[in-house]
C-alpha positions as CSV (number, residue, x, y, z in Angstrom):
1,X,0.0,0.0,0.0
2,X,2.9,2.7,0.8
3,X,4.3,1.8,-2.4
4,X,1.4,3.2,-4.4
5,X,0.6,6.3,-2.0
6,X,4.2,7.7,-2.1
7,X,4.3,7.7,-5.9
8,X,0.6,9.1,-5.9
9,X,1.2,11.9,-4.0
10,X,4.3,12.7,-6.1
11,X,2.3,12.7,-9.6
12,X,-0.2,14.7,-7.6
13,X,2.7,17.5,-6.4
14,X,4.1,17.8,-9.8
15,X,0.9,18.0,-11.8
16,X,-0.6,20.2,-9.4
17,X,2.2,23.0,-9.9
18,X,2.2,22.7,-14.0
19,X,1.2,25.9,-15.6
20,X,-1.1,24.0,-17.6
21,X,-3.3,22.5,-15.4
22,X,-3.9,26.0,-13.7
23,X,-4.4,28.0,-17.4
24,X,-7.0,25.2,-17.7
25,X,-9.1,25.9,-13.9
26,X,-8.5,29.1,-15.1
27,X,-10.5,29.0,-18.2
28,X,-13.7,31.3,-17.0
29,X,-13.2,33.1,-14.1
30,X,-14.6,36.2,-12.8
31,X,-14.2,39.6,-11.3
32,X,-16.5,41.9,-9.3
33,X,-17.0,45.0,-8.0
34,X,-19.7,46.6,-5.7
35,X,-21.0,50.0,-7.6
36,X,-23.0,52.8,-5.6
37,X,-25.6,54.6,-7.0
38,X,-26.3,57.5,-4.5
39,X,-29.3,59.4,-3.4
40,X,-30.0,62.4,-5.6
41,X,-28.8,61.2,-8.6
42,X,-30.5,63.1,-11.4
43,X,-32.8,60.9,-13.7
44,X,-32.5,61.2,-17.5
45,X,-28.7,62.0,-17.6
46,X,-26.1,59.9,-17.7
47,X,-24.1,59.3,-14.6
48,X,-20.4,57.5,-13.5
49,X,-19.7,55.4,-10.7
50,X,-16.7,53.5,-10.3
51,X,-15.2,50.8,-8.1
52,X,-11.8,48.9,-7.7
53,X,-12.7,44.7,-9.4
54,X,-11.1,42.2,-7.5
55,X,-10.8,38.2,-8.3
56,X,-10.1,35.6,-6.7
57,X,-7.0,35.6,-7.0
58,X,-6.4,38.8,-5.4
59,X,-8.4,37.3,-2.7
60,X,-6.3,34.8,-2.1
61,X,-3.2,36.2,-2.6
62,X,-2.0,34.8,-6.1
63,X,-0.6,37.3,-7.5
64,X,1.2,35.5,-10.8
65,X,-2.1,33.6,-12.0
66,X,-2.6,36.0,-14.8
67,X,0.6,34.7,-16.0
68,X,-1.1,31.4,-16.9
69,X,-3.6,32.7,-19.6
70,X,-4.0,34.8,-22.8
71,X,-6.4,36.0,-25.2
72,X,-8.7,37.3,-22.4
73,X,-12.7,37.8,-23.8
74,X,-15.1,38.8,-21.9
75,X,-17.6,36.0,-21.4
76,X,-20.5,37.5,-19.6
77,X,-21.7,40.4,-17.2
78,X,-24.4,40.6,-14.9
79,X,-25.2,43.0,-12.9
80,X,-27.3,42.3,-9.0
81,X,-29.1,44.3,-6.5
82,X,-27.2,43.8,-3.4
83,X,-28.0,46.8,-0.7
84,X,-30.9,46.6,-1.3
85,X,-31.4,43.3,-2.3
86,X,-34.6,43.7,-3.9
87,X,-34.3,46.4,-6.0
88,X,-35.4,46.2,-9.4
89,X,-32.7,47.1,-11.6
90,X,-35.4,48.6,-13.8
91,X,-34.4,51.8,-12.5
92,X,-31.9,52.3,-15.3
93,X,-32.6,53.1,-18.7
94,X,-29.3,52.4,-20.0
95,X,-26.0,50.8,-19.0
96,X,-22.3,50.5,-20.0
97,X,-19.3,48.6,-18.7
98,X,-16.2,49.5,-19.1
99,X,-12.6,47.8,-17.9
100,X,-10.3,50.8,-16.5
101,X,-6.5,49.3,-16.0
102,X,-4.0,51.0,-13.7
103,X,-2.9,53.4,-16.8
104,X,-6.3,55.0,-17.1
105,X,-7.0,53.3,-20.7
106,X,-10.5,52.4,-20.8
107,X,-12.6,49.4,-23.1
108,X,-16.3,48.9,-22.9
109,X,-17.1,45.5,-22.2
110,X,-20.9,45.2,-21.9
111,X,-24.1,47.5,-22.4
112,X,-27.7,47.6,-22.5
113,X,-29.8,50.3,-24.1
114,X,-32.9,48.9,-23.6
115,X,-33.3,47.9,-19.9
116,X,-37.6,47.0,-19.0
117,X,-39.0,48.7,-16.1
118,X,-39.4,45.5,-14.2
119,X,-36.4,43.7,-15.2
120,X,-35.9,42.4,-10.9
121,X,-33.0,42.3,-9.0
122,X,-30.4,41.4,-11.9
123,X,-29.5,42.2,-15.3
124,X,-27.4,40.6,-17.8
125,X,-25.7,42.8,-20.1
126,X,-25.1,42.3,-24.2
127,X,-21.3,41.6,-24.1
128,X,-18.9,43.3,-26.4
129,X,-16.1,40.0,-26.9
130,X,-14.7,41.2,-30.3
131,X,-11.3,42.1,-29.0
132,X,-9.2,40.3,-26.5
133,X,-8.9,42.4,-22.9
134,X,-5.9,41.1,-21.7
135,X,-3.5,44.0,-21.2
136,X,-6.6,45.2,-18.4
137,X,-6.3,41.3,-16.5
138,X,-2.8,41.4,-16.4
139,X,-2.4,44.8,-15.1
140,X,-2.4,45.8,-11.5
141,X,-5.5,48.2,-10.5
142,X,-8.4,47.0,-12.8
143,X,-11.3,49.0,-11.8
144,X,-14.8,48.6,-13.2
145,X,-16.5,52.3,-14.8
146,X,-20.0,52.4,-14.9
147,X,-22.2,54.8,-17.3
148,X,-25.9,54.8,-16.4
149,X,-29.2,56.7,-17.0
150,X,-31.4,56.3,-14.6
151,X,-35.7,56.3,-15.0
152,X,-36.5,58.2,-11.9
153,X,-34.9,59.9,-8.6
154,X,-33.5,57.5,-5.9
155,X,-34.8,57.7,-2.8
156,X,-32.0,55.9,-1.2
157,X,-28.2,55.1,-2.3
158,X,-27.9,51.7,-4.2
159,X,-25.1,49.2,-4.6
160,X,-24.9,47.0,-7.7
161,X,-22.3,43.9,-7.9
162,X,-20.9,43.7,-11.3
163,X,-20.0,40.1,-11.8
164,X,-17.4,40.1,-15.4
165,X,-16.8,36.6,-16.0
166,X,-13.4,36.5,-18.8
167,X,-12.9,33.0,-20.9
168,X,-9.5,32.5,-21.9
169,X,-6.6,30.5,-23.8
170,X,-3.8,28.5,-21.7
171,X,-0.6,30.0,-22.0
172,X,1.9,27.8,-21.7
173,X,5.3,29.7,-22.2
């Protein structure tokens, strides 16, 4: 029995730390970013907010797992209600995304022109994936810009989550 386990947990060791096996977990992954809409925000004009995105592996502390992927697309964004929980996102008329890297350079990643009155508590977004985003993933400081028009006054501040989820390529060096 010890002769298969020690030989096990080697495969398991070397495999585990192969850039390839991590560009391939890291095929989708996301980013998100908490967006405030405050009080007093005029209706019928289009507004900014911005906020800092963060993944997991700035959670966590991995700083080098960009390093493992290339040709960045955007795959999806979504956008929830989250204080409060239940507001219906119908309160926009219009959204944009856009990815702001730690130069200032700017790409819009998602909109929606169209939003319905009673769209609920979350909104996906018509993704823009016809150029590849990875010079805002590998850089440090990605923030998330939103442009918004909202349909009426708010009568308290809002905060959105903006989930980006990114597909990706392995790179294997």
């Amino acid at each position: 029995m010890k002769k298969i386990i020690l030989p096990f947990i080697v495969l398991v060791v070397l495999i585990s730390g192969c850039a390839t096996v991590q560009s391939i977990i890291k095929s989708t992954f996301p980013y998100t970013a908490t967006l405030v809409i405050p009080t007093g925000t005029k209706s019928g004009v289009v507004q900014i907010t911005t906020s800092t995105a963060s993944s997991i592996d700035q959670i966590f502390g991995n700083q080098s797992g960009t390093d493992y992927i290339k040709e960045v697309r955007v795959a999806s964004v979504k956008l929830d209600a989250s204080n409060p929980s239940n507001q219906n996102l119908g309160m926009f008329k219009s959204v944009k995304v856009f990815l702001v890297n730690g130069s200032g350079a700017e790409v819009m990643v998602a909109s929606r022109n169209d939003v319905s009155e009673n769209i609920g508590n979350n909104l996906v977004l018509d993704i823009d994936n016809s150029r590849f985003v990875d010079e805002y993933i590998k850089g440090s400081n990605l923030r998330v810009r939103m442009e918004y028009t909202l349909r009426n006054s708010l009568t308290s501040d809002v905060s959105v989550r903006a989930a980006i989820n990114f597909s990706s390529s392995p790179n294997t060096k």
